[in-house]
ZABA-655557 format. One record per residue (C-alpha): x, y, z; residue number from 1. Coordinates in nm, 4 decimals. Each point is the difference from the previous one (the first is absolute). Example, Ala and Ser with C-alpha at 12.3 -4.5 7.8 and 13.67 -1.06 7.14 Angstrom:
2
        X        Y        Z   n
   1.2300  -0.4500   0.7800   1
   0.1370   0.3440  -0.0660   2
//
This chain:
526
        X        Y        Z   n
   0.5233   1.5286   0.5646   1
   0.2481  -0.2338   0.1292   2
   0.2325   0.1375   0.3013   3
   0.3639   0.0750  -0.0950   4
   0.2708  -0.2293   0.2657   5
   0.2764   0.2946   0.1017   6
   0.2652  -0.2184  -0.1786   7
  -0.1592   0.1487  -0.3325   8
   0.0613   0.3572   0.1141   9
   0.4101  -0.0049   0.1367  10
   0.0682  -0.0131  -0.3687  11
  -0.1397   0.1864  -0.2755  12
   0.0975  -0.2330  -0.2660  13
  -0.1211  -0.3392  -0.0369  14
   0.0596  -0.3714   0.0441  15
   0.1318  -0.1807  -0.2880  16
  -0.2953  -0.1570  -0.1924  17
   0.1494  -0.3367  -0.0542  18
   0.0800  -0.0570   0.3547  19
  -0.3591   0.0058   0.0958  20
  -0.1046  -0.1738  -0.2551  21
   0.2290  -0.2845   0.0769  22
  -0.0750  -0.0010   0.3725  23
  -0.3682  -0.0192  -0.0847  24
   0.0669  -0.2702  -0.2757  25
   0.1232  -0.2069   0.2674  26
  -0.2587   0.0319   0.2056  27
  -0.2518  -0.0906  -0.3256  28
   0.2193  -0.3247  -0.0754  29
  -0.1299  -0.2222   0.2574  30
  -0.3664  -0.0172  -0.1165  31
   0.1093   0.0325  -0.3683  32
   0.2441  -0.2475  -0.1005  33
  -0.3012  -0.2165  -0.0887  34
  -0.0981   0.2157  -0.2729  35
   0.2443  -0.1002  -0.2709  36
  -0.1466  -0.3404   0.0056  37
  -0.3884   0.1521  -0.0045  38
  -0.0769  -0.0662   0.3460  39
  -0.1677   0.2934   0.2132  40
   0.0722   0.1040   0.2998  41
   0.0288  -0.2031   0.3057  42
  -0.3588   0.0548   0.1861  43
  -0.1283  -0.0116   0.2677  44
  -0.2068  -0.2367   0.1845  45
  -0.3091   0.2280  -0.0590  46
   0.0595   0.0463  -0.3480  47
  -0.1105  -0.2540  -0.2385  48
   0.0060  -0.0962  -0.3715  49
  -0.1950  -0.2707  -0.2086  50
   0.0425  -0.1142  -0.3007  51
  -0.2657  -0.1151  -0.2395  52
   0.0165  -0.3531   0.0995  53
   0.0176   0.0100   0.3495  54
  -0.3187  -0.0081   0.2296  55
  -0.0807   0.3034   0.2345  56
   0.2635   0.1183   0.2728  57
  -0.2419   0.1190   0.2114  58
  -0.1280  -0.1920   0.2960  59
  -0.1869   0.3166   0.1830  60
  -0.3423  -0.0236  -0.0185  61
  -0.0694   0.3484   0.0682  62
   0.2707   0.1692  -0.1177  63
  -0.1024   0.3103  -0.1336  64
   0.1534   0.1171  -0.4092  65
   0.0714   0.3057  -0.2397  66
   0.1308   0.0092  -0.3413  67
  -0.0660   0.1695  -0.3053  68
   0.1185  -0.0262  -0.3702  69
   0.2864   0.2226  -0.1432  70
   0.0365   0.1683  -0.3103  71
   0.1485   0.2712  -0.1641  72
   0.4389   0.0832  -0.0136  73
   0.1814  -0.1056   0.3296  74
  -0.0114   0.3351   0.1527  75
  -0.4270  -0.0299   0.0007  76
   0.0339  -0.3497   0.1067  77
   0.2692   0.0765   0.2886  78
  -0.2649   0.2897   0.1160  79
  -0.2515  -0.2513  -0.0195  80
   0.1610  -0.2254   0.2367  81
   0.0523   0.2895   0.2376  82
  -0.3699   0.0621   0.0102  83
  -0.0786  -0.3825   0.1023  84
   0.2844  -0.0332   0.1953  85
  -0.1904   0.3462   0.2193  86
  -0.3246  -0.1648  -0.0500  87
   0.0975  -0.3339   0.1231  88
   0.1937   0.1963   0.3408  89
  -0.3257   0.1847   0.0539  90
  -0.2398  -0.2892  -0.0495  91
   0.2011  -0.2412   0.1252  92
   0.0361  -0.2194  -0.2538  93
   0.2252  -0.2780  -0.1771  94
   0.1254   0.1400  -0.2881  95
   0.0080  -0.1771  -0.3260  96
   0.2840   0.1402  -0.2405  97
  -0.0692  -0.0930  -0.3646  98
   0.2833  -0.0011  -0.2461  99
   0.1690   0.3322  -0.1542 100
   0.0063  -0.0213  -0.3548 101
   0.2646   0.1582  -0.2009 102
   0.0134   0.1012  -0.3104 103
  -0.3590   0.0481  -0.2010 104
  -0.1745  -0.0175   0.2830 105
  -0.4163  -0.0117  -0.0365 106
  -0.1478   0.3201   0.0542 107
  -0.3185   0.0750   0.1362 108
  -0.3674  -0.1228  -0.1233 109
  -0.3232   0.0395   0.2020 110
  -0.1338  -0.3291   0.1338 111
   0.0189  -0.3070  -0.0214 112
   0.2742   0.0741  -0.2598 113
   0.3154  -0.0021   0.2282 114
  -0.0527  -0.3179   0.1878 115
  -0.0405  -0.1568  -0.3610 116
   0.3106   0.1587  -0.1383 117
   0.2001  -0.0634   0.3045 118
  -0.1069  -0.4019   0.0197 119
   0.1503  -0.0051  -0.3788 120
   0.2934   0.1866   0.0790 121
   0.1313  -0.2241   0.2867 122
  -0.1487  -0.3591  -0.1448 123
   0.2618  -0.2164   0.0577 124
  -0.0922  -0.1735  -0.3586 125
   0.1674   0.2518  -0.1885 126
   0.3070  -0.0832   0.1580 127
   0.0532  -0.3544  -0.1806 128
  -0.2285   0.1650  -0.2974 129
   0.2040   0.2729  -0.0874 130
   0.3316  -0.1404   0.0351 131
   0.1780  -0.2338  -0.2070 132
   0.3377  -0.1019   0.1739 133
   0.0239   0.3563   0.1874 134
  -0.0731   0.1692  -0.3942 135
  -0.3434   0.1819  -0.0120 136
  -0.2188  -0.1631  -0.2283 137
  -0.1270   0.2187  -0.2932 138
  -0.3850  -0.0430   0.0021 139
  -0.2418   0.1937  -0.2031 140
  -0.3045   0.2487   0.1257 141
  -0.3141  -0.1443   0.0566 142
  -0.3023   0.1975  -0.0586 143
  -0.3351  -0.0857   0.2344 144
  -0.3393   0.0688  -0.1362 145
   0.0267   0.3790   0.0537 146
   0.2811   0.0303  -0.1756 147
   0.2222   0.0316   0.2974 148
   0.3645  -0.1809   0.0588 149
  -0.0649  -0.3049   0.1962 150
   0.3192  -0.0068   0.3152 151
   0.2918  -0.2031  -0.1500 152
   0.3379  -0.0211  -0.0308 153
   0.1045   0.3298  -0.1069 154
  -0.1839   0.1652   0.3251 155
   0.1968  -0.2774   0.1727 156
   0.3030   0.0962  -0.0980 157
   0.0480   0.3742   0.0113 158
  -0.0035   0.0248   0.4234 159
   0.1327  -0.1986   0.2912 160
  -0.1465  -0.1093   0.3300 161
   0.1936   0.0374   0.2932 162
  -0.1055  -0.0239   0.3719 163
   0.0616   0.3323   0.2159 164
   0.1887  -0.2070   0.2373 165
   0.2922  -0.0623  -0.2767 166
   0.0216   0.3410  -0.0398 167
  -0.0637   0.1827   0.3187 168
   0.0357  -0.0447   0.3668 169
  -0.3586  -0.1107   0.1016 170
   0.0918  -0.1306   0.3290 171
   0.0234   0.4419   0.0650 172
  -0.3406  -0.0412   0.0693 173
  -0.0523  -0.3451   0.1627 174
   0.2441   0.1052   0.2902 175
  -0.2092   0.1871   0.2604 176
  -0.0128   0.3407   0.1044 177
   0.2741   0.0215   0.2461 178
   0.2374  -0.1895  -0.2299 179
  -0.1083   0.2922  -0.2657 180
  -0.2290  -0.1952  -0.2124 181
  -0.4155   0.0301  -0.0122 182
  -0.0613  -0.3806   0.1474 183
  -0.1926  -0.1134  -0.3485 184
  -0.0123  -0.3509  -0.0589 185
   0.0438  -0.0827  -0.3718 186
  -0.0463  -0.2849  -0.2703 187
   0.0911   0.0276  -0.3703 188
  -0.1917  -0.1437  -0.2588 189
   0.1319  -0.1692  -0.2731 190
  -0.2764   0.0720  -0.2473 191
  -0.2697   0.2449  -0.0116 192
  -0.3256  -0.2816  -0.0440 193
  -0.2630   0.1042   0.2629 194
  -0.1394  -0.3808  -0.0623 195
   0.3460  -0.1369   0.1726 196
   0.0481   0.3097   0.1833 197
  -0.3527  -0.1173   0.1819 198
   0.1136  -0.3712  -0.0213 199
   0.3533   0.0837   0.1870 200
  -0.1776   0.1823   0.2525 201
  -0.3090  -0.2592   0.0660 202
  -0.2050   0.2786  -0.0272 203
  -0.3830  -0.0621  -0.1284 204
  -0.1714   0.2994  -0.2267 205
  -0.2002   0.1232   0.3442 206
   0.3787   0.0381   0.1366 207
   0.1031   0.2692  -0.2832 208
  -0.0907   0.3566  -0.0477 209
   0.1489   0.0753  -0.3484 210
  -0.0185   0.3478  -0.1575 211
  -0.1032   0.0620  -0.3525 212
   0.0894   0.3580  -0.1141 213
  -0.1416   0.1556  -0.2848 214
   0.2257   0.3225   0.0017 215
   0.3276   0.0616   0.0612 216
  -0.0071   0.2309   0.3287 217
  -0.3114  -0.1748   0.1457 218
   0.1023  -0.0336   0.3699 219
   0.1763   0.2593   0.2171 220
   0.0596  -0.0997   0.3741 221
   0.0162   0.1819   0.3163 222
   0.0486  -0.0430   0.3464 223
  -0.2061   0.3165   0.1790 224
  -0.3357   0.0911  -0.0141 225
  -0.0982   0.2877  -0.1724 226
   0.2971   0.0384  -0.2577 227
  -0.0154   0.2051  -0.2887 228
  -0.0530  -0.2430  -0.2784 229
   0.2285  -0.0425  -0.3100 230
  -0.1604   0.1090  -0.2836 231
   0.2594  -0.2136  -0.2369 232
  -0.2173  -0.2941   0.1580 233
  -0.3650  -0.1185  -0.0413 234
  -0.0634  -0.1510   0.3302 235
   0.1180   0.0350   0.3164 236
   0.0376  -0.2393   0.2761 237
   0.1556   0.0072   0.3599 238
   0.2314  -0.2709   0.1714 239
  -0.2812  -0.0654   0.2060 240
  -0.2373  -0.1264  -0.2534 241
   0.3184  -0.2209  -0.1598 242
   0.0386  -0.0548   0.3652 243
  -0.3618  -0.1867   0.0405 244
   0.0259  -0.2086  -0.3029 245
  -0.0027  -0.3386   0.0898 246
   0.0964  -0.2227  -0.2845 247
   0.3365  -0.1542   0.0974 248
   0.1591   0.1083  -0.3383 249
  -0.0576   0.3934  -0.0855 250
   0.0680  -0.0047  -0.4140 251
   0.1099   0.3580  -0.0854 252
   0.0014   0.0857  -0.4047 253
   0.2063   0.2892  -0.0517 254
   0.1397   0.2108   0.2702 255
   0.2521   0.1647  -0.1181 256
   0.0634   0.3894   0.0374 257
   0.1962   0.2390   0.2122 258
  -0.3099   0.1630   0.1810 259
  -0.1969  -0.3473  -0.0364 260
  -0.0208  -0.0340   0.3814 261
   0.0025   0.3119   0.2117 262
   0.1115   0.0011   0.3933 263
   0.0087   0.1771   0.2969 264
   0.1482  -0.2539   0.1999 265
   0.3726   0.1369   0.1115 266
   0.1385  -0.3264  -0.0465 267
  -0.1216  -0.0155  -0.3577 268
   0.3403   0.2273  -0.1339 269
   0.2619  -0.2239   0.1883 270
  -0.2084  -0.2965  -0.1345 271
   0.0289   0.1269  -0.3761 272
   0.3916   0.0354   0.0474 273
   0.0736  -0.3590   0.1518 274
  -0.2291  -0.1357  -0.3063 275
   0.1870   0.2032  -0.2615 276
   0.3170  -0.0943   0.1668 277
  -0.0721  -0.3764  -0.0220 278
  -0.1161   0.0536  -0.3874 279
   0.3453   0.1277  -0.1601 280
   0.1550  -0.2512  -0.1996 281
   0.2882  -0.2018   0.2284 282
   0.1309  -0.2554  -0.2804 283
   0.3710  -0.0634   0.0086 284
   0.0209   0.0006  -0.3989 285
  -0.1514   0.3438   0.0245 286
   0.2518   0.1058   0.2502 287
   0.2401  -0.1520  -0.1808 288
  -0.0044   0.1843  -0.3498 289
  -0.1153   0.3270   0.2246 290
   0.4168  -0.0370   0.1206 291
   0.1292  -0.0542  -0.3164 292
  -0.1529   0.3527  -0.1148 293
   0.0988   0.2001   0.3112 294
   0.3351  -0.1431  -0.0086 295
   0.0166   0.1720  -0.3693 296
  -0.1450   0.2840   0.1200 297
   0.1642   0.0729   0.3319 298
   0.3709  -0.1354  -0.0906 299
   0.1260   0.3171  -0.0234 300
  -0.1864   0.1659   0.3059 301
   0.2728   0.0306   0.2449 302
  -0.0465  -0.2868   0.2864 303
   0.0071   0.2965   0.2503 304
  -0.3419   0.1514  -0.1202 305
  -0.2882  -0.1445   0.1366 306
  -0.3451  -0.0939  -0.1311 307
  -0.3520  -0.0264   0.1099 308
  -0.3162   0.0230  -0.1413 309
  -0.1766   0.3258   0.0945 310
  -0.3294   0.1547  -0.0322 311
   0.0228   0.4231  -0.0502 312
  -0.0606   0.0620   0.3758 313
   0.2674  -0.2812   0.1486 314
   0.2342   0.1813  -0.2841 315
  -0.0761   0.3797   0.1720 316
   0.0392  -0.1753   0.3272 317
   0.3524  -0.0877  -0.0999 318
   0.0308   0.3261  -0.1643 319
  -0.0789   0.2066   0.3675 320
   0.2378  -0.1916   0.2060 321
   0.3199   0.0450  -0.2411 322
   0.1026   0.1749  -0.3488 323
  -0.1645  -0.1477  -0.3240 324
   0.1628  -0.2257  -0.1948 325
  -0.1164  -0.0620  -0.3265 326
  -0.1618  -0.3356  -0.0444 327
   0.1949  -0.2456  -0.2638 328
  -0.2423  -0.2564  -0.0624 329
  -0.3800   0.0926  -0.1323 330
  -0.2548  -0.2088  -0.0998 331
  -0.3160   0.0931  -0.1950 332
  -0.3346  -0.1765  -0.1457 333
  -0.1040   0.1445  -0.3012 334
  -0.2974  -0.1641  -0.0879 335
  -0.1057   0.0476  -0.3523 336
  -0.1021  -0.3193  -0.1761 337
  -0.3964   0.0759  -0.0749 338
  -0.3154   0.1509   0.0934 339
   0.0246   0.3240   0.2003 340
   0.3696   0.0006   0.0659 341
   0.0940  -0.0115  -0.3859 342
  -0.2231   0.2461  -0.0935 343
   0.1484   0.1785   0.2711 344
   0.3510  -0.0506  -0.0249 345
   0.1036   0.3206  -0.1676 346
  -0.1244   0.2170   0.2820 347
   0.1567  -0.2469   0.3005 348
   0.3342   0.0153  -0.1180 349
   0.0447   0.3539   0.0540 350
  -0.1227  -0.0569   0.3652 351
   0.2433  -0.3264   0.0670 352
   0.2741   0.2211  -0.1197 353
  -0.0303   0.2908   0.2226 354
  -0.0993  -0.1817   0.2473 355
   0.3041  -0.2149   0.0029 356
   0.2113   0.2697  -0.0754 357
  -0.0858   0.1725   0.3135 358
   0.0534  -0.3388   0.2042 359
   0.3446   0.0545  -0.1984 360
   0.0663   0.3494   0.1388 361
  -0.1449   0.0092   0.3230 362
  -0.2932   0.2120  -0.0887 363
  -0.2780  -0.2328   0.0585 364
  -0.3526   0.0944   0.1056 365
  -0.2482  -0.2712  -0.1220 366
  -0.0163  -0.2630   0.3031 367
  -0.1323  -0.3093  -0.1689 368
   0.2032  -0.2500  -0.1909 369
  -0.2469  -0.0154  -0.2378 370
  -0.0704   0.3075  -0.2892 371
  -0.1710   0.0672  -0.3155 372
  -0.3519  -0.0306  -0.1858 373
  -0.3062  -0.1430   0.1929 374
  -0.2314  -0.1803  -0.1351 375
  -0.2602   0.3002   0.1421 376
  -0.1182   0.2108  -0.3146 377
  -0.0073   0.2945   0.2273 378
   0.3861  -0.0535   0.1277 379
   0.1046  -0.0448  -0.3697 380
  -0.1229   0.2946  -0.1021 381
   0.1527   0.1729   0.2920 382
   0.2889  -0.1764  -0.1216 383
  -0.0246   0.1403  -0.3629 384
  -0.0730   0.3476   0.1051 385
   0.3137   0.0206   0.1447 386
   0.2300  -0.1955  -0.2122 387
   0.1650   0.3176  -0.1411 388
   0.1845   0.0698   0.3420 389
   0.1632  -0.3233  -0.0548 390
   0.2214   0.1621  -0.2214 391
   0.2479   0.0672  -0.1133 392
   0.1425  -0.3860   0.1342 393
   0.3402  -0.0063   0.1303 394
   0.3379  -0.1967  -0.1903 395
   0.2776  -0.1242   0.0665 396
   0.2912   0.1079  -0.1776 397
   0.0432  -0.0728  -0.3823 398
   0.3635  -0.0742   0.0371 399
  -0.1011  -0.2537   0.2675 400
  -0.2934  -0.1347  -0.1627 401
   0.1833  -0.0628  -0.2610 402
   0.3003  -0.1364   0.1208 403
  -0.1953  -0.2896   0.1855 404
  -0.2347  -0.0639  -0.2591 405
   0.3325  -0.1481  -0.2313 406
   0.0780  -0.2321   0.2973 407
  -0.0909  -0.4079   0.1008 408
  -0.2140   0.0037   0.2663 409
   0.2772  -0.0827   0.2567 410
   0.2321   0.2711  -0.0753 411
  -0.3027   0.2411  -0.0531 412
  -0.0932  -0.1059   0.4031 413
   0.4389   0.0639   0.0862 414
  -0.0125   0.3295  -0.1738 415
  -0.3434   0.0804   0.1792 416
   0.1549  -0.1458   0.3474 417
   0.3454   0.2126  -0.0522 418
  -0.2044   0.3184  -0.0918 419
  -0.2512  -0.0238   0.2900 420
  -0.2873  -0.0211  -0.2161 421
  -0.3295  -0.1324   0.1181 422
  -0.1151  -0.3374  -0.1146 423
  -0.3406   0.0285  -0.1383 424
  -0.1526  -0.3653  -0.0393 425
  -0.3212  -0.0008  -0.1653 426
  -0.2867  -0.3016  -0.0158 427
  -0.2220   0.0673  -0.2397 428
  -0.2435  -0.1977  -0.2696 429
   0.0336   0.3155  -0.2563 430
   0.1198  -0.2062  -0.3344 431
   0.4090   0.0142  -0.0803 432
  -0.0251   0.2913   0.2834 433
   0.4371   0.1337  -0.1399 434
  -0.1961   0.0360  -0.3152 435
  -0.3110   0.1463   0.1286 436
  -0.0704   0.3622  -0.1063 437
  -0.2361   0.0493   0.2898 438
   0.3120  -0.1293   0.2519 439
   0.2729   0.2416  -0.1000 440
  -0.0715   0.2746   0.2134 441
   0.1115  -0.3007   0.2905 442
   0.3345  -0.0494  -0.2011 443
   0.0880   0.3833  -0.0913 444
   0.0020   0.0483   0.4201 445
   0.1451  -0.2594   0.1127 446
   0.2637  -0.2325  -0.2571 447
   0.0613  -0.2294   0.2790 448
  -0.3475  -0.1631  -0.0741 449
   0.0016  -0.3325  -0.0416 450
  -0.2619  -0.2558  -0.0965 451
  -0.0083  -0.3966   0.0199 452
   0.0172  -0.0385  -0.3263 453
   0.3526   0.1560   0.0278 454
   0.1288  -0.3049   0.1685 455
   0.1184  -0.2725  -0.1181 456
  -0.2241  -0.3283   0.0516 457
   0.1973  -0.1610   0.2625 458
  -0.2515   0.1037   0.2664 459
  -0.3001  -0.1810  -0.1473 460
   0.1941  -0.3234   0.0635 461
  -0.1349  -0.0680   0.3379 462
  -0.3836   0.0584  -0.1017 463
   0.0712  -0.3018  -0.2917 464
   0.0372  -0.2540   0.2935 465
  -0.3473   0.0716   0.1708 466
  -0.3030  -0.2058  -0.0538 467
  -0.3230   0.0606   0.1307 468
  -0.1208  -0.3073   0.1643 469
  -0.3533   0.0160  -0.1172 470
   0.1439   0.0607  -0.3331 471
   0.2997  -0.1254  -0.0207 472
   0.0063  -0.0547  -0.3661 473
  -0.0503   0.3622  -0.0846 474
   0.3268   0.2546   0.0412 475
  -0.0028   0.2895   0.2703 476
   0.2412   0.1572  -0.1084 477
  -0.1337   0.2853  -0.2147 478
  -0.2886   0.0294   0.2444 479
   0.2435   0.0629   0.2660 480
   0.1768   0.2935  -0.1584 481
  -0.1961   0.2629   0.1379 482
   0.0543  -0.1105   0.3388 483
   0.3743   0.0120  -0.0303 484
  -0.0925   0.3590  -0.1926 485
  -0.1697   0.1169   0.3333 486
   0.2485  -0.1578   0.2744 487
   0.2937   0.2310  -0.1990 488
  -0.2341   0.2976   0.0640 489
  -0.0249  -0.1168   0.3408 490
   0.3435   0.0620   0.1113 491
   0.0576   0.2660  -0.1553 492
   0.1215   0.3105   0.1931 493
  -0.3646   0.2112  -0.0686 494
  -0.2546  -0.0917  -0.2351 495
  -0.2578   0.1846  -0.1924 496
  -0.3194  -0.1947  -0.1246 497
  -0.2964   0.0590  -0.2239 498
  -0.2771   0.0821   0.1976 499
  -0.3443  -0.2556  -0.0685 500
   0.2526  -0.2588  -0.1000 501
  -0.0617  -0.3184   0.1976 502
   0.2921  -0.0995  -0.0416 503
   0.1983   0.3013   0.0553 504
  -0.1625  -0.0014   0.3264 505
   0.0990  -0.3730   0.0537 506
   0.3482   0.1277  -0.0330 507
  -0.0774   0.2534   0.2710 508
  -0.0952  -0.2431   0.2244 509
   0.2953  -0.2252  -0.0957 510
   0.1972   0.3026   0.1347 511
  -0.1781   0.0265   0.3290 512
   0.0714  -0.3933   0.0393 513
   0.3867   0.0216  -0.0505 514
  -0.0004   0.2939   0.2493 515
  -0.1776  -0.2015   0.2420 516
   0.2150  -0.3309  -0.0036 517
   0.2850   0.2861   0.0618 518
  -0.1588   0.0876   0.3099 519
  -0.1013  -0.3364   0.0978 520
   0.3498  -0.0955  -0.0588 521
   0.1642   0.3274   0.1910 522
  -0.2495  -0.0423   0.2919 523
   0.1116  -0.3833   0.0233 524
   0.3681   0.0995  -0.0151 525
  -0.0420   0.2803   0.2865 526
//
């Protein structure tokens, strides 16, 4: 829990959205002009890049390496990272950072199949290949001998590579402790061969210790003797053992997971926070079409009301030193696309809607930001057996419902802005969610929902200029939407999240990060 600075509590309402948001733009801008010509951010001297035909950076003989390979959505490659970058504090380590890949992203196979898959997917003879005067080239499926399609274009085509440093502030954790980083030193990697990964580092076969899972959870990590093991995991092993490996390059498969590495250490929670902090997305065309939304959104939010993210006990900490005032800007994640959150869509509504209905009213009592089904049988069934006090759900007015359902989207946001109504913005990947049967329970409580498909394009502008500069004849733009999806949510007033969502819990932490540079910037103002 982040501390609250008193200038939060001498006035219950709060600061004006935009403001921040433009005082931490500023801030962004001077690492990120770069980006709308495809270069990355400006590094450091102990962070280096290579491209495939460049001989090794790396002059220490002894040096000492992690890395891993990535796959899975961006939220399961981002907690990825966070377990290396941990693994490479505790083991003291250079940390290699392979490329995130957006978009359809490999998922995972038992070994050797992921370093296979990966070499394809970042082969840098697929870029000339596959592209015909920036077009994609159409090119048919090839079969091999087991019947299997052999990689090609159309795999080539259908994600983007894009180094973390373009994206994120990496140079969070190269700073050391006492400037708030973790003092991890850090190369990228361009591609994901292990053949030129070994070439770039001069490393010899003796040199490499290179894991070959066969399952999925094979490894969980620990740090003190005698801890319980995780039964999700088949082995265990401490930092120790890692510790007395000797190879120069430790080759980890797949570590991703939540509970993958288990600590006692007190520093490990203040590590986890300056990690997550460094991997929210910082690109100025992000930022960018974020404004253009909140300025839609907040136009008619009088300039005197104030705004700042809050989690549900900063927002009773406000609520015990002054009167409540009715929050005017909500955000929620409504995950729904496939899998276990489809299915259980129908009985998580019902829960976002009291829940943010109370948030609404002032009668909140569930402190976490993030609600609904688990993926646990035993807590959906708890869930089911007591979906009947869920109703009946509360409404809004007809009259009103009605009334702002006939108008634009502009006048809809006046009307809700001159009536005091609270804007609900909802991210969600629930298909034509207006239209969704499952959704209307969200739009009978509160008409002043709004969705991004209610705006008008304008705001995708800035994510057309962007070019990944390992791919930089593919288009980021519609791999970028979610991100601007999630930094709305971010500055929103409250927010209320689907809980087991990755990504809901990315926007969470996105939260946390904004509230932080607010401190950060307060305590360097003081």
């Amino acid at each position: 829990m982040f501390a609250r600075p008193m200038f939060f509590l001498t006035n219950t309402r709060k600061r004006l959205v935009l403001v921040i948001l433009a005082m931490l733009g500023v801030c962004f801008v001077g690492f990120q002009l770069h980006y709308y010509r495809g270069d990355g951010l400006g590094l450091s001297d102990n962070l280096l890049r290579w491209s495939a035909d460049e001989s090794s950076p790396i002059n220490a003989e002894e040096e000492q390496y992690l890395t891993y390979l990535p796959y899975s959505r961006f939220s399961n490659q981002r907690s990825t990272l966070l377990n290396a970058a941990l693994l490479a504090k505790y083991l003291n380590r250079t940390l290699i950072v392979p490329p995130m890949i957006l978009g359809s992203a490999n998922g995972w196979s038992p070994a050797p199949g992921l370093y296979n898959v990966l070499e394809d997917m970042t082969d840098l003879k697929y870029q000339d290949r596959c592209f015909d005067n920036g077009e994609p080239v159409e090119e048919p499926i090839v079969l091999n001998d087991m019947g299997l399609p052999i990689f090609g274009c159309t795999n080539f085509t259908s994600y983007v590579m894009l180094p973390w440093s373009w994206a994120t502030d990496l140079q969070r954790l190269t700073r050391s402790e006492n400037d708030g980083g973790l003092g991890i030193k850090i190369i990228e990697r361009s591609d994901m061969s292990l053949s030129r990964l070994q070439e770039n580092l001069g490393l010899e076969n003796k040199d490499m210790f290179v894991m070959q899972d066969s399952t999925r959870y094979q490894w969980h990590m620990y740090d003190t003797p005698g801890q319980a093991v995780n039964p999700r995991y088949q082995y265990e092993i401490s930092l120790h053992e890692l510790a007395g490996i000797r190879q120069r390059l430790v080759h980890f498969y797949g570590i991703f997971g939540y509970d993958r590495i288990t600590l006692t250490d007190p520093l490990n929670e203040e590590y986890r926070l300056r990690i997550q902090h460094a991997l929210i997305f910082q690109n100025k065309a992000i930022t960018d079409s974020t404004t253009i939304i909140l300025e839609q959104l907040l136009r008619d939010i009088s300039a005197s009301d104030e705004i700042v993210p809050l989690d549900p006990e900063q927002a009773r900490t406000i609520e015990r030193h002054g009167d409540f005032v009715p929050p005017q800007f909500v955000a929620a994640h409504i995950r729904a696309g496939d899998g276990v959150f489809l299915k259980g869509l129908g009985e998580r509504v019902p829960e976002f809607v009291h829940q943010i209905w109370d948030i609404m009213t002032g009668n909140e009592t569930i402190l976490d930001d993030l609600i609904g089904s688990s993926n646990n049988k035993t807590a959906n069934e708890q869930i089911a057996a007591h979906a009947h006090t869920l109703y009946p759900l509360p409404t809004a007015p007809v009259e009103l419902r009605d009334r702002l359902l006939k108008l634009p989207l502009l006048e809809r946001l006046a009307e809700c802005g001159a009536s005091k109504q609270m804007v609900l913005y909802v991210a969600t990947d629930a298909i034509d969610p207006r239209n969704n049967y499952e959704m209307k329970p969200v739009l009978n409580a509160f008409p002043c929902t709004v969705f991004m498909a209610d705006f008008s394009p304008e705001w995708k502008v800035p994510l057309l200029e962007v070019r990944s500069p390992l791919d930089p004849q593919k288009s980021l733009a519609n791999h970028l939407i979610m991100f601007v999806d999630a930094s709305v949510c971010a500055w929103a007033e409250r927010f209320i999240g689907t809980r087991t969502s990755t990504f809901s819990n990315y926007i969470k932490q996105h939260r946390h990060a904004i509230y932080d540079e607010m401190i950060e910037h307060q305590h360097l103002h003081d």
